[in-house]
NUPA-333546 format. One record per residue (C-alpha): residue in one letter; x, y, z. Coordinates in steps of 0.5 Angstrom, whole numbers, plus 500, padded with zeros to 3 digits. Layout:
<pts>
AXYZ...
</pts>
This chain:
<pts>
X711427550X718430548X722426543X729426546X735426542X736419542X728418539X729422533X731417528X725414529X722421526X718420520X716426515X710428512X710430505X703429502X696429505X691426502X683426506X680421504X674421507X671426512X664424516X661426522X665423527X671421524X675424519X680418515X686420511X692417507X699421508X706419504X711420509X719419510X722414513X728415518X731411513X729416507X724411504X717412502X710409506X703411507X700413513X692411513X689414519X683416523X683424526X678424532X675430535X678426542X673424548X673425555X670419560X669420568X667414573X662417578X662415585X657414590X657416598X656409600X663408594X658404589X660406581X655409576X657406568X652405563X650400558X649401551X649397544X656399541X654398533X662396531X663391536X655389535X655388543X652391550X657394553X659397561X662403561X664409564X661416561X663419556X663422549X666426544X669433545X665439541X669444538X673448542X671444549X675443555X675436556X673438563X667442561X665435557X667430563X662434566X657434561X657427559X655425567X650429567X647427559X648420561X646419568X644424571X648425576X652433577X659432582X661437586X668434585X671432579X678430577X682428572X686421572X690421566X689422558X689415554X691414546X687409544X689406538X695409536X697405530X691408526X688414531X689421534X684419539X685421546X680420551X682425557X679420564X676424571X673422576X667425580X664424587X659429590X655426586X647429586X642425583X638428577X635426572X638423565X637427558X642421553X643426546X637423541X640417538X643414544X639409548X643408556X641404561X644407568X648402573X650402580X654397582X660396588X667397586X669391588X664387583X667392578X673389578X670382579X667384571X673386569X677381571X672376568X672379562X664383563X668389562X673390556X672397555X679399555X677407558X673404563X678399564X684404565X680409569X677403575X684400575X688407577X682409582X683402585X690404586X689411589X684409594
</pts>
């Protein structure tokens, strides 16, 4: 988004950079910047490869999530597909990816939706959401250290669980709510 002329005095300033902690997956670091009124503050945040998602659509207009246990939140939750980009991927090239690793289902149409900030606070993530009809069964091969179960369900019985606080995944949610408004 473009900072307009009346935002730049919400600008803060980088002066220094500290990484703090570089994993895997997530990369933490703590900056100290300037404030719009010239004062000092630290910054801790996340930097995130960023993610694609995509919500598969059946001819018959069911939907395809996965469940799988979230360690963080210490639950199992219903979601869409999806995962982390690898360096230098097109976040259509991993939508599609993720669709075929996680349900085995390849699409003749995909398209994007939009592309989410998640926790703008303390995160760079974006999650860029698609969605993909024409699908054609094949078989699921999940990365080695994710255990998925694949569920068909009706759209309407999706929003049900969404309303009712089944889902609460926020890429899934957004991405349910916005198809339901295109359909």
């Amino acid at each position: 988004m473009e900072i307009l002329d009346e935002d730049k005095n919400l600008i803060e300033e980088k002066i220094s950079e500290e990484n703090v902690f570089d994993g895997v997956l997530l990369h933490v670091q703590r900056d100290t910047v300037k404030l719009p009124n010239g004062n000092e503050a630290t910054r801790e945040w996340v930097r995130h490869p960023g993610a694609s998602s995509v919500l598969p659509i059946l001819p018959n207009g069911d939907i395809v999530l996965v469940k799988q246990y979230r360690y963080p939140i210490g639950k199992v939750t219903l979601e869409v597909p999806a995962g982390k980009l690898d360096k230098n991927e097109d976040s259509l090239n991993c939508a599609m990816r993720e669709l075929e690793e996680e349900t085995g289902y390849t699409a003749d149409k995909i398209k994007k939706i939009t592309t989410i900030a998640t926790t703008v606070g303390f995160s760079n993530e974006l999650i860029h959401l698609y969605v993909a009809e024409d699908l054609s069964a094949g078989k699921f091969h999940p990365d080695d250290d994710e255990f998925i179960n694949v569920v068909k369900m009706p759209f309407a019985e999706a929003l049900k669980k969404i309303e009712n606080g089944e889902i609460f995944d926020v890429k899934t949610i957004i991405s349910i709510l916005l198809y339901a408004r295109k359909k």
